[in-house]
C-alpha angles and dihedrals in degrees: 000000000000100000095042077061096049093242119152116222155177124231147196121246102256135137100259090044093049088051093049097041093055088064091056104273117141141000098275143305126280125217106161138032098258094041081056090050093042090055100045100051087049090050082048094039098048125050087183089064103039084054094052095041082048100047085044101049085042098060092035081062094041093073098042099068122127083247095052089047103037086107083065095055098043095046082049095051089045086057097046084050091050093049093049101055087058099061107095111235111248112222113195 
């Protein structure tokens, strides 16, 4: 949500952030307390670096919209389809 706002950030390193960080969202990730203080006085010190964290975190978003990924869930619901068809019904 961040990133679709162009908001820069600072995030924890979970699963899902690292995830997200690898494609280009965000400024870095934070595992400590002073790694989390470091990185947000330089996002409030430098405009140049909030724009760019913020262009970057903005087109990452912009492909991973429900409209730029409907061919995934349709190729998903085709498979479980697929699938389906293949279990033999069970009559008692």
């Amino acid at each position: 949500e961040y990133a679709a706002l162009g908001v820069p950030c600072v995030m924890s390193p979970r699963d899902e952030y690292t995830r997200i960080h690898k494609l280009g969202v965000g400024y870095t990730l934070a595992r400590k307390p002073k790694h989390w203080q470091s990185a947000l006085r330089a996002l409030a010190t430098s405009q140049t670096l909030r724009e760019e964290v913020a262009g970057r975190g903005r087109e990452v978003a912009g492909k991973l919209t429900v409209e730029g990924n409907a061919h995934l869930w349709w190729d998903a619901w085709q498979l479980a389809a697929e699938l389906h068809s293949r279990v033999p019904v069970r009559t008692n």
